[in-house]
C-alpha positions in Angstrom: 93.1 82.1 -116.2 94.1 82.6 -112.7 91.2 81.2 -109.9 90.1 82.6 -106.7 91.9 80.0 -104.6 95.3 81.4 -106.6 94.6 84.8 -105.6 93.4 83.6 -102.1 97.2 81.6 -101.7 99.3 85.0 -103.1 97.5 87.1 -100.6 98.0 84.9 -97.8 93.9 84.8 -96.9 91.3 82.1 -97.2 89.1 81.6 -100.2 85.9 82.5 -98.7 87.7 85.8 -98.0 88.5 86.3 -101.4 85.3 85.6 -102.5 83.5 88.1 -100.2 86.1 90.9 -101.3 85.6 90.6 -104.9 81.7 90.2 -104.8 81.6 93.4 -102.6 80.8 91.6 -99.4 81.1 92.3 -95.8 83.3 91.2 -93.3 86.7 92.1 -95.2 88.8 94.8 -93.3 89.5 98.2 -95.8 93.1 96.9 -96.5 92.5 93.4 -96.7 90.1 94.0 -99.6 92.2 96.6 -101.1 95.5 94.1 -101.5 92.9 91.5 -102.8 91.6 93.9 -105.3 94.8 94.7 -106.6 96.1 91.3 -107.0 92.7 90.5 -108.6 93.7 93.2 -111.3 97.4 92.0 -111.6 96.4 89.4 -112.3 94.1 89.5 -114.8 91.6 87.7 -113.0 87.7 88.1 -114.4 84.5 85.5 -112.4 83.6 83.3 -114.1 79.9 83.9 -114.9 78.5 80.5 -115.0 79.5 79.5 -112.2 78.7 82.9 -110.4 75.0 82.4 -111.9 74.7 79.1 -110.1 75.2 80.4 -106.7 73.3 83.7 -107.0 70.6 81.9 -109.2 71.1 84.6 -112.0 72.8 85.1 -115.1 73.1 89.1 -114.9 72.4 89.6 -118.5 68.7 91.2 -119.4 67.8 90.8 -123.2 67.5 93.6 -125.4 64.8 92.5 -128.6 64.4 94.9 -130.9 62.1 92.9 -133.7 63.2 94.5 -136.5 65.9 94.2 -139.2 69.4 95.4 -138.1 69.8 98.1 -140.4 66.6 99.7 -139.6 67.5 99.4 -136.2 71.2 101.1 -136.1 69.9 103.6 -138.6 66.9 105.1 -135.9 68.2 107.4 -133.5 65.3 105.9 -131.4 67.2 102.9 -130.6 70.4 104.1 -129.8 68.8 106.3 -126.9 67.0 103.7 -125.4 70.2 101.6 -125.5 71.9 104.4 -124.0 68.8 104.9 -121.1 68.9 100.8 -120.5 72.6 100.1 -120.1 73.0 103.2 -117.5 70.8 101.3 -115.6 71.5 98.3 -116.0 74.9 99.1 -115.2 73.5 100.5 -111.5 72.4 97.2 -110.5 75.6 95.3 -112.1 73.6 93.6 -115.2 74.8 93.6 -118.7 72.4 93.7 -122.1 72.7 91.4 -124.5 71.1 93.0 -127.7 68.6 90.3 -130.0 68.1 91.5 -133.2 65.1 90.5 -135.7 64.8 87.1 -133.4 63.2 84.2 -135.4 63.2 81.7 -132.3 61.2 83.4 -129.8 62.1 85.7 -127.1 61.3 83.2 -124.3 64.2 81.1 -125.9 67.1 83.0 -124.5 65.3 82.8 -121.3 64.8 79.1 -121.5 68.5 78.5 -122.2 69.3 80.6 -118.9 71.1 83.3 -121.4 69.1 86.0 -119.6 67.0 86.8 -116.4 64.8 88.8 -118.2 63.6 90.4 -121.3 63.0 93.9 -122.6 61.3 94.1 -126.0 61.7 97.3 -127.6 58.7 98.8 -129.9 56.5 95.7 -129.4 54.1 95.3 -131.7 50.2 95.2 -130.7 50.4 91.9 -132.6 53.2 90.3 -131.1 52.7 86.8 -130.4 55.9 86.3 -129.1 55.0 88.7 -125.9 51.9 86.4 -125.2 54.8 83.3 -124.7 56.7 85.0 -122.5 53.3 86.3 -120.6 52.2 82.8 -120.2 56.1 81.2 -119.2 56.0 84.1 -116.7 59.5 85.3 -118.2 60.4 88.4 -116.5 59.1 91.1 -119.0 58.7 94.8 -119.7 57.5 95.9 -123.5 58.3 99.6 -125.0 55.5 100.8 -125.6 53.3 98.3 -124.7 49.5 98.3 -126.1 48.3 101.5 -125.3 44.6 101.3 -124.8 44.8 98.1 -126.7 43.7 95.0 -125.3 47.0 93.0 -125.1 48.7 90.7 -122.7 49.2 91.3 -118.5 52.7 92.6 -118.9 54.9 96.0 -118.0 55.2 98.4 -120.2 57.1 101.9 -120.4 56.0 104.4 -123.4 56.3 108.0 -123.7 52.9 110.2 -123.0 51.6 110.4 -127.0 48.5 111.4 -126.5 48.5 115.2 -125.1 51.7 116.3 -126.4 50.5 115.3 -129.8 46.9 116.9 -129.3 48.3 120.3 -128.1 50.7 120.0 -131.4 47.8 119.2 -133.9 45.9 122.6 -131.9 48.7 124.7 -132.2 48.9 124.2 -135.6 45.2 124.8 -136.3 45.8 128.3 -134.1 47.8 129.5 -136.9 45.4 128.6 -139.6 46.4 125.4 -140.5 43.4 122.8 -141.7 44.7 120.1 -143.7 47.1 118.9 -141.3 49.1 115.4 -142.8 50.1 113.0 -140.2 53.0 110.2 -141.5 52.3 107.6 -139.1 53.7 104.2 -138.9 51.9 100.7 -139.0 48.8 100.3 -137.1 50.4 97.4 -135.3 52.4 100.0 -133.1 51.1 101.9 -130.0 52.5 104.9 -130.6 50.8 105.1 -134.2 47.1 104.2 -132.8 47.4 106.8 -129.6 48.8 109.3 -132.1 46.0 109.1 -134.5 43.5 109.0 -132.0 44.7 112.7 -130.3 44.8 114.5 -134.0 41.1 113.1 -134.5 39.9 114.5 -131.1 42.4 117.8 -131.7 40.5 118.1 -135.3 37.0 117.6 -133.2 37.2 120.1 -130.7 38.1 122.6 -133.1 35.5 121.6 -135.2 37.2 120.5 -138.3 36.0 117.0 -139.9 38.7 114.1 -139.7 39.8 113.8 -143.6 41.5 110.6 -143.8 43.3 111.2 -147.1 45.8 113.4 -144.9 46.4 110.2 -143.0 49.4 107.9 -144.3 50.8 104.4 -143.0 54.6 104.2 -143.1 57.2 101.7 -142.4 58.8 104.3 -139.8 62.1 104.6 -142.1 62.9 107.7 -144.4 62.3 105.9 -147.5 59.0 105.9 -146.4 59.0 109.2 -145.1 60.4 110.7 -148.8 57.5 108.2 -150.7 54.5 109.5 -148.7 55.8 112.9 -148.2 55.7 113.0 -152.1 52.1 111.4 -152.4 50.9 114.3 -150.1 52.3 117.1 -152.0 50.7 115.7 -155.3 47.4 115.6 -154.2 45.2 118.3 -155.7 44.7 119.9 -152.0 48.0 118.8 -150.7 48.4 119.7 -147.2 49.5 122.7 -145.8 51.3 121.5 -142.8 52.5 117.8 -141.7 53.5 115.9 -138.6 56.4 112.9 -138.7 56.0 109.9 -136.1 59.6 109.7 -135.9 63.7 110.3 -136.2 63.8 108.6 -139.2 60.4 109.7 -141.5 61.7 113.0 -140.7 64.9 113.4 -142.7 62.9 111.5 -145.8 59.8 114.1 -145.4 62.1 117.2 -145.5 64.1 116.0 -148.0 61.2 115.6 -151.0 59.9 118.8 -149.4 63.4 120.3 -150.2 63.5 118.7 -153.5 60.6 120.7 -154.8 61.9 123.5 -153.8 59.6 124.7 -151.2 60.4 126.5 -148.2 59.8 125.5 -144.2 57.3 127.2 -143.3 56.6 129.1 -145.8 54.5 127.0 -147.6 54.6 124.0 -145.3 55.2 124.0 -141.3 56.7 120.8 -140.4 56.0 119.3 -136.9 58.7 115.7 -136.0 58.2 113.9 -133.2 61.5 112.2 -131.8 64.7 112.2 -129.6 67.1 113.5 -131.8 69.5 116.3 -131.2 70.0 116.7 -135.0 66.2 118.2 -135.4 67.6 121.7 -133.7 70.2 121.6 -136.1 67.9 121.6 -139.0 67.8 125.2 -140.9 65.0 126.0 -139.9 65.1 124.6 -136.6 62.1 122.1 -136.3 59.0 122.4 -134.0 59.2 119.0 -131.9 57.2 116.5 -129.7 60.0 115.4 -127.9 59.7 112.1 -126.5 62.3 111.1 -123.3 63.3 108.2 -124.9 66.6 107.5 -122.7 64.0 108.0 -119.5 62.2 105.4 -121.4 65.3 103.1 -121.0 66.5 103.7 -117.9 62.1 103.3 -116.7 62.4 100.1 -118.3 65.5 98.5 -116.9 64.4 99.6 -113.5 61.1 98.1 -113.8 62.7 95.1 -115.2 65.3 94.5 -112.9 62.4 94.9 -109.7 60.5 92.0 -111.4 63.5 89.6 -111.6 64.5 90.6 -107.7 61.7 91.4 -106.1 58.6 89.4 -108.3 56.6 92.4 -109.5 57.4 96.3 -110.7 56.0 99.0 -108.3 53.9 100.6 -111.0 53.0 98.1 -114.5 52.2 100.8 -116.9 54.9 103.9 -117.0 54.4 107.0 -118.4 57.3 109.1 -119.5 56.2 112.6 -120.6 56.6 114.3 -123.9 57.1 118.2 -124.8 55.9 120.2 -127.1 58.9 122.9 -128.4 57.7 125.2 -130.1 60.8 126.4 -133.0 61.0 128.0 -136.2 59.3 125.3 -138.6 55.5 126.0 -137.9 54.3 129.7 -139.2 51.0 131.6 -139.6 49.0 129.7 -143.1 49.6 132.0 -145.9 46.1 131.9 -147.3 45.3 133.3 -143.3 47.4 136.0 -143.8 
């Protein structure tokens, strides 16, 4: 692997002058940094990172821990936008992400080891205990979501806005005659399941219709889930007549049983998801959606992130990315209204 002081010899120019050219520095004339470039590229030459750390006290790499298992993770459209939102980012400020999947040793490990300069834990759980260690070894931190209006620990977060855009989806619904209105949530242990559940309660109480909690399910966020609970809703003796799907992946498993028996969207079921996903417009018939941001959410994150590890704090520790409410072809008038 060719060094800095070979390039520095071939182009005739001291090694300081090298150094400054390739790490974007001043005091190189235009074409002096241009020939450098170019012999850089020749040949073949690439820093070498460890020793690039050591002068600028940072590694460049910010972690990526998603604590979940890997083929949940790849299969969730959620993920792959938020990767998308972090690395254009990161990629601003010249960082890299190195992605941590289901880690058992603790996040504040890779710190530790000086593998990263900071950390970005996607869809924290409320019980983390992992977060609290890297609260209290002041390891540069932002969480997605974070805790809501959970007490948790002093750190930044970045989530989507849950609470109106789910509120003015659960009203809409009861405008067109809709009362027993399911809700597929996920775990309990998840921010965007608790601020969810607490703006269909206080949708259902300004319209004056009591809270019924057998219309409420716990899933595991995948479609398994989603097919499993969407079937225990439909046999219940007053099944609902329209449902709401936390995410990308409960989706496809809700429509399928719903499919399955035959019934038609909305004919006798409106169907509301909430996600990212480009795929929901495709669906026949096109799906009313609370759309989260989630590459916003990304790119929020690694920008609060990256102003912690350079400059000590983020300008603002809680960040709210909002949601819309898009109003398509899945949601129709109740039948027994009509």
């Amino acid at each position: 692997m060719p060094t800095i002081k070979e390039i520095a010899l071939k182009a005739g120019v001291s090694y300081s002058t090298v150094s400054r050219a390739l790490n974007d520095k001043k005091g190189v004339k235009p074409q002096v940094r241009e020939k450098i470039l170019k012999l850089a590229k020749e040949m073949n030459y690439f820093p070498h990172y460890q020793a690039k750390a050591l002068v600028q006290k940072r590694v460049g790499v910010i972690a990526v821990v998603i604590p979940r298992a890997s083929e949940f993770a790849f299969q969730n459209p959620f993920y792959s936008h938020i990767l998308l939102g972090l690395s254009q980012q990161a990629n601003k400020h010249d960082y890299r992400l190195m992605l941590s999947i289901n880690e058992k040793s603790g996040y504040a490990s890779l710190y530790q080891r000086r593998m990263v300069d900071g950390v970005v834990v996607v869809a924290n759980r409320t019980d983390d205990k992992n977060i609290d260690e890297l609260v209290e070894m002041q390891v540069p931190t932002v969480v997605v979501p974070g805790f809501g209006d959970q007490k948790g620990p002093d750190v930044a977060s970045v989530n989507s806005e849950n609470h109106q855009s789910v509120k003015r989806a659960v009203t809409y619904l009861i405008s067109l005659g809709h009362t027993k209105i399911a809700f597929i949530l996920g775990r309990m242990n998840s921010a965007y399941s608790t601020e969810r559940l607490a703006a269909y309660k206080a949708a259902l109480a300004e319209q004056g219709i009591d809270f019924k909690s057998k219309y409420i399910r716990e899933s595991d966020f995948s479609k398994t889930d989603g097919f499993n609970l969407m079937g225990k809703l439909l046999d219940m003796e007053e099944p609902p007549t329209s449902v709401i799907c936390i995410n990308d992946s409960v989706t496809p498993g809700a429509l399928h049983q719903i499919r399955s028996r035959g019934l038609k969207i909305p004919q006798d079921l409106s169907v509301v998801a909430i996600g990212c996903s480009d795929v929901l417009e495709l669906h026949q018939p096109p799906l009313t959606t609370v759309r989260t941001r989630v590459v916003e959410i990304g790119k929020a994150a690694a920008k609060s992130l990256i102003q912690i590890m350079e400059k000590g704090s983020p300008l603002e520790k809680r960040i709210i990315i909002p949601s819309d409410l898009i109003i398509r072809e899945s949601t129709g008038v109740y039948k027994g209204r009509i």
